[in-house]
N, C-alpha and C positions, 0 to 999 in steps of 0.2 A: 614493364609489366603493368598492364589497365586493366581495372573492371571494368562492368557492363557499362555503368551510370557512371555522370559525373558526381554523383552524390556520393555512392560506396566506392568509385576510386579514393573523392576526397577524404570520406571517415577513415577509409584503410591508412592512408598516407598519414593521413596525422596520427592515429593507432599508433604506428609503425614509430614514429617520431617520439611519441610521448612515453613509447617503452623502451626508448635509446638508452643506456646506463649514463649516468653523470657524474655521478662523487669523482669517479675516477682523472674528468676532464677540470675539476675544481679546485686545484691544488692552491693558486692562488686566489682563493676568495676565503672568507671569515672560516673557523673552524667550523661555527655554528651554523651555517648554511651547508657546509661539506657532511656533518652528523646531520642533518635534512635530509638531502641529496642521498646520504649513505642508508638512509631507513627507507627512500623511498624504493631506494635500489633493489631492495629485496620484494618490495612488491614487481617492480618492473621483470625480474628474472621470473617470477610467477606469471606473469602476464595477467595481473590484478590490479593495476594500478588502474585508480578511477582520476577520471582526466575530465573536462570539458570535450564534449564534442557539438559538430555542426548542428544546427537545424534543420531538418530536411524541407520541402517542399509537396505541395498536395501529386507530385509525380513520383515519390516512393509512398508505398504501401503502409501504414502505421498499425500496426500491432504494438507499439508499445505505451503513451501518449495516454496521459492522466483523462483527457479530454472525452470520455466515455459516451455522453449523449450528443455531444459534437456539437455545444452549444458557442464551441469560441472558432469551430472550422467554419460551420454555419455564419454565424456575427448576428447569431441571434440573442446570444446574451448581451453583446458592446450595444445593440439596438435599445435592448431594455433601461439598461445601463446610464447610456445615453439621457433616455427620456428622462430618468429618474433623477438625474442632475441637471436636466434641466426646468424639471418643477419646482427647485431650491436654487434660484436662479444666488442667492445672497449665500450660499454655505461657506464655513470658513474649512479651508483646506488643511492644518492640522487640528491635534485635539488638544493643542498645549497643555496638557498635564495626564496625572493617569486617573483613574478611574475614580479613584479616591481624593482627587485632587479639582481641578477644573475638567477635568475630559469627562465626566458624565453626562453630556449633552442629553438635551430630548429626543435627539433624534435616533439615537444608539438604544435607550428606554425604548422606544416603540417600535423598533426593529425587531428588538430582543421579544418584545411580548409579542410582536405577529408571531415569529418561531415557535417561540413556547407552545402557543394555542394552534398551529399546524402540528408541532409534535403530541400533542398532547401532558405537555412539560407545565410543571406550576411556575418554573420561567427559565431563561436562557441567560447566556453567557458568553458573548463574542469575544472571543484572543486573535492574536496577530497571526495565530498558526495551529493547527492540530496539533501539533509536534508540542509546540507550548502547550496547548492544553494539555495535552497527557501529561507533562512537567507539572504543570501546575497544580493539577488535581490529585497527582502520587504524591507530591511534594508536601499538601495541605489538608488532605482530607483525611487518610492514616492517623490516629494519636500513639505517642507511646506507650509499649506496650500491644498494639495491637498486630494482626496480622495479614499480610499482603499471600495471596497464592495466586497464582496465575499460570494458563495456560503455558506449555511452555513456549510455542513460538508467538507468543507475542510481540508485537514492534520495538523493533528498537527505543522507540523514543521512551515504552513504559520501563524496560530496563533503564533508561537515564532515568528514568522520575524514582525507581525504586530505588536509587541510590541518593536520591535526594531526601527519599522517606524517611520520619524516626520510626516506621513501624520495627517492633521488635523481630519478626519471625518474617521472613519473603520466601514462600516455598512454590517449585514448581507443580503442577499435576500433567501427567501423560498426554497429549495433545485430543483435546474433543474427546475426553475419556470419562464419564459419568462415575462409573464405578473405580477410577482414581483418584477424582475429586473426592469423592466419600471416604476411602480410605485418608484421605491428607484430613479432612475437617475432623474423621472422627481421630485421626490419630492425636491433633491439636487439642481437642477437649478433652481426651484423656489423661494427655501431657501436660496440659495448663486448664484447671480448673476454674480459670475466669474468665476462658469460653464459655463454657456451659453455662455460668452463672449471669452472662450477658456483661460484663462489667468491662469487657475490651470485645473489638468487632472484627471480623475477618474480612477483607475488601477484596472480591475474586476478579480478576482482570481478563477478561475473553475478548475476541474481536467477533464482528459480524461476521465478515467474508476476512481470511486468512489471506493479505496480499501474496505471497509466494508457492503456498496452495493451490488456493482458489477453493477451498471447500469452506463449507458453511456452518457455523456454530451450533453445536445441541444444544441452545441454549434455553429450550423446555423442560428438557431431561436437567439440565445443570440445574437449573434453578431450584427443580423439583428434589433436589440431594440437598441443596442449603437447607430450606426449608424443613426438610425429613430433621437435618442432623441440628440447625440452631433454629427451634418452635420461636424463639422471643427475638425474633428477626433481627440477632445482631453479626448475620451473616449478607451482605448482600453485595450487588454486582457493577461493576464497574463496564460495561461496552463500545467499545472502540467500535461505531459505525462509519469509518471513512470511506470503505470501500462500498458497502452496500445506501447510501442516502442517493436515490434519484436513477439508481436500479433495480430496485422493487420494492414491491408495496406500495399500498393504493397512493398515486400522484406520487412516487417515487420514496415514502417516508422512511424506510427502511426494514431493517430483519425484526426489531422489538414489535413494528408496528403489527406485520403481520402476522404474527403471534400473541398477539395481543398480549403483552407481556411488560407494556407501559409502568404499572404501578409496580412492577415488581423485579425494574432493577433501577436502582438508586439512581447513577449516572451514565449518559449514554455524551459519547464526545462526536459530532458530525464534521466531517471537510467540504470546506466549502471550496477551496482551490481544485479538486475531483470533478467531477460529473457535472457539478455546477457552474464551473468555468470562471470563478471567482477566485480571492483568496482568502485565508481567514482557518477558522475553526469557531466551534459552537459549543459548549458544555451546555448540557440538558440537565436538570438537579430541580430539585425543594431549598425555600428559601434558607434551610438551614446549610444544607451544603456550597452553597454558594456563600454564604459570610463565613463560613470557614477559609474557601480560596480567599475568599479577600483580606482575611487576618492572616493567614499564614502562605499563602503562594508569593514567595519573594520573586516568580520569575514574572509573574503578572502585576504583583501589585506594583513592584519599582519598575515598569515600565510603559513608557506612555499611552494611553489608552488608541483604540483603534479609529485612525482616521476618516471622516466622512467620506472620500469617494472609495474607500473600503468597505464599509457598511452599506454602501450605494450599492458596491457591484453585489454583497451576501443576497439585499435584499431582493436585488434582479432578477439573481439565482432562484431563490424564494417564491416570487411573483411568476415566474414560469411552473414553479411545482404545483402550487396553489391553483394556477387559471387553469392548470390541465395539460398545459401546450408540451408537455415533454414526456405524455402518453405513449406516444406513437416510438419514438426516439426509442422508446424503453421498451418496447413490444419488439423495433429491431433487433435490441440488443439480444435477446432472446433466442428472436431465428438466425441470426447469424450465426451466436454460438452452438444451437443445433446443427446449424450446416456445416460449421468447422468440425464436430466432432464427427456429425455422419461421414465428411469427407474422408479423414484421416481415416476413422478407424474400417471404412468399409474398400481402404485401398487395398490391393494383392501381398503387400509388401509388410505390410503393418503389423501383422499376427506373427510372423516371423521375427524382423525387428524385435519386439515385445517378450516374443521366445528368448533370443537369443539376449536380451539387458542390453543394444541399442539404446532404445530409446520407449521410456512409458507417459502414459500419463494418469497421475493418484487420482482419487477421489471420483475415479471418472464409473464404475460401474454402474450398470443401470440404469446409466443417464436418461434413456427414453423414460423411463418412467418417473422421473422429479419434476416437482410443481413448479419451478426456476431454476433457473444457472446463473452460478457467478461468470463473469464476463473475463474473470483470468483462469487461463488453460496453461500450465508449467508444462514443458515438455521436458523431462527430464532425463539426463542422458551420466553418462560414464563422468571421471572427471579430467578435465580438458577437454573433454569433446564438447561443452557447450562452448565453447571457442568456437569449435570446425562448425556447429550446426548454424552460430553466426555470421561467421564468414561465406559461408553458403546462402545461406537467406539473405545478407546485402548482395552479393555476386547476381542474385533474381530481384534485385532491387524492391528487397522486404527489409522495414526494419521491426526487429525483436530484439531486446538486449537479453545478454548471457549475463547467469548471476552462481557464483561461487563461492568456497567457505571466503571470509567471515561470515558474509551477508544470510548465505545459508549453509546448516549445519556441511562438517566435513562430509564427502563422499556422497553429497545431494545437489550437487553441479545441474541447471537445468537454464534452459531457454522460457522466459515468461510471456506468452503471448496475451496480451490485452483488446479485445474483440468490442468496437466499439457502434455506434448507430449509423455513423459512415462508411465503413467498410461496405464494398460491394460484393456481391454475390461473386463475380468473376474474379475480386481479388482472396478472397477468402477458400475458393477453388482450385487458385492460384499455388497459395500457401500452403494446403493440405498437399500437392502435387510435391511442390520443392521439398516439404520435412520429408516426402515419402519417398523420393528421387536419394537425397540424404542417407536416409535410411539403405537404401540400397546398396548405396557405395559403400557405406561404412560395410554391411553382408559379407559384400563380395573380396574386399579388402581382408576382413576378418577370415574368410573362407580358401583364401588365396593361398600358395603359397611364397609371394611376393614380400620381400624383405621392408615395402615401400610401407610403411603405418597411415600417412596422411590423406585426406580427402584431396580434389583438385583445387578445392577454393583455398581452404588452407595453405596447401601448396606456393598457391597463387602469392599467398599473403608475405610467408617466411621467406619468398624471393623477392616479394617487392621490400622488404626491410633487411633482407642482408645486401640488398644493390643500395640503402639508404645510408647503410652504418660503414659504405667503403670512404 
């Protein structure tokens, strides 16, 4: 049993492999590797175990792939990149110490201050990662006593940081919900009267663009409830910009920029490994926030500062947002996502589907009329079925990964397509045809009255992994 492609035969095949059970074949090896094996085993019976898989090639269709502006498909960032180490022909290639130590070079200083003055930040903050950033900034910015609310689907990494927090109080509010926020802030100042008196501060965590989503932060309306409910601003906002830096706003700055809402949220964290095609992360802050991380972020300050051809590739990144050159790229991003959605939703099969909980996608109404779209479309379906609606979409050699609880909440099982400046018109025609092809057979299956539950690709799969496991 083959797929179409040698790409999605090979992901199947190792799929297939890595959800083989093991504890059971490890009788002789350490206990502690058999209690591994034995924990992993229960993801494997779910078909959840997250594994390494291939890299595809520019001949499968990528819907998934951080690579948004298509600056690393291109190689027009390694170009940039390039030059830029080569007008520092003498750089020394680690930072031997951290930040606080020897690694504060000049050269990381004036990196850090181009950013600042592109975002309009009184200065920057390079870490090794956005994931670190977010660690770092829950970790050190919170005092005790104070309090953490946040969205509730927030990133995983800011739930690691809020466990790193001493804040006292970490409460969620209802997702992009203004008038939830309000309720939590004012319930806080009611409950603890050294909100109101300003004497501890509440730090609200929101993202731009929701990676699992794809919808976009109220975060004019939010802001506008802090403000209402703490006048002596010691309510303010934490922004996880990862997903929107370099997909809109003017020269790609992000969601604060075009709302112009700069001054009025404290910290905004950018990914430079994203859109930019670099690696890195960025905190945006006043200088007071920033020696806070650096007295108290033990994940940043105990470890070694960011290397020069790191800072080379952020600044590469940078210098294309700057000169302009990644206008266009972001103007794609745009109509491709129009065209993705016209396609699906104006297919025969769709409104049905939709009827019958198939298969939806949130945040989506009224799309004709928004000033922008996020570049991620969740196609969200039953649970297990974002399995079939993957194995279908490699089988038409697309890839889109399928994401399930933990990752997201129980019973929100969905397929994440990610829509970038490369995709083509015929692939992206392609794609709406297959989810809507998908959609049919699940119909008709449902409609049936055949004993048989699974798709063909599907099918295809559970036979190519029970001929694996003889």
């Amino acid at each position: 049993m083959t797929f179409s492609s040698m790409y999605s035969d090979k992901l199947i095949r190792q799929w297939c492999l890595d959800h083989r059970p093991r504890s059971a074949s490890m009788q002789n090896e350490s206990a502690f590797d058999r209690n591994l094996e034995h924990a992993l085993d229960t993801r494997r019976q779910a078909q959840s175990l997250l594994a390494l898989k291939p890299r595809w090639d520019e001949s499968v269709a990528d819907f998934t792939s951080a690579d948004f502006l298509s600056l690393t498909r291109t190689g027009q960032i390694r170009e940039v990149f390039l030059a830029e180490i080569s007008s520092h022909p003498n750089f020394e290639l680690g930072a031997s110490g951290s930040r606080l130590q020897f690694g504060n070079y000049t050269y990381i200083n004036e990196v850090e201050q181009e950013i600042a003055d592109f975002h309009g930040s009184e200065v920057a903050y390079i870490t090794q990662s956005t994931y670190g950033a977010n660690l770092g900034v829950l970790s050190s910015v919170p005092l005790p006593g104070d309090a953490i609310v946040y969205d509730e689907f927030v990133h995983a990494s800011s739930h690691e940081g809020f466990q790193l927090s001493v804040a006292e109080h970490k409460i969620a509010f209802r997702h992009n919900d203004p008038d939830d926020l309000r309720e939590v802030l004012a319930r806080l100042k009611h409950d603890y009267p050294v909100f109101e008196t300003g004497t501890r501060s509440v730090l609200i965590c929101v993202e731009s663009f929701y990676s699992m989503d794809g919808d976009v932060c109220q975060l004019r309306e939010l802001v506008q409830v802090a403000n209402d409910e703490f006048p002596l601003g010691n309510a303010q906002f934490i922004m996880d910009e990862a997903h929107s830096i370099g997909v809109i706003g003017e020269k790609g700055r992000g969601l604060v920029s075009i709302l112009g809402l700069e001054k009025a949220v404290a910290i905004r964290i950018h990914a430079a490994s994203k859109a930019l095609g670099a690696v890195g992360g960025v905190i945006l802050c006043n200088k007071s926030v920033r020696s806070s991380i650096l007295n108290n972020a033990r994940s940043l300050t105990f470890s070694c500062a960011p290397s020069f051809p790191m800072v080379a590739s952020i600044r590469a990144g940078y210098q294309l947002l700057i000169k302009g050159e990644t206008e266009e790229a972001q103007a794609r991003i745009q109509r491709n996502v129009e065209h993705l959605l016209r396609a699906i939703t104006s297919n025969s099969v769709w409104d049905d589907a939709v009827d019958e909980g198939i298969i939806s996608i949130p945040f989506r109404e009224d799309w004709e009329d928004r000033p922008f779209h996020t570049h991620i479309v969740p196609l969200c379906t039953r649970p297990r079925h974002e399995m079939f609606l993957f194995f279908h979409l490699l089988e038409n050699n697309i890839n889109a990964y399928p994401f399930a609880f933990p990752i997201v909440p129980k019973g929100k099982s969905r397929v994440r397509l990610v829509v970038h400046a490369h995709n083509t018109a015929s692939q992206i025609e392609k794609l709406a045809s297959t989810i809507c092809d998908w959609a049919q057979e699940m119909l008709e299956i449902e409609r049936s009255s055949s004993t048989s539950t699974l798709p063909s690709a599907a099918r295809k799969v559970y036979e190519m992994q029970a001929a694996l496991l003889d």
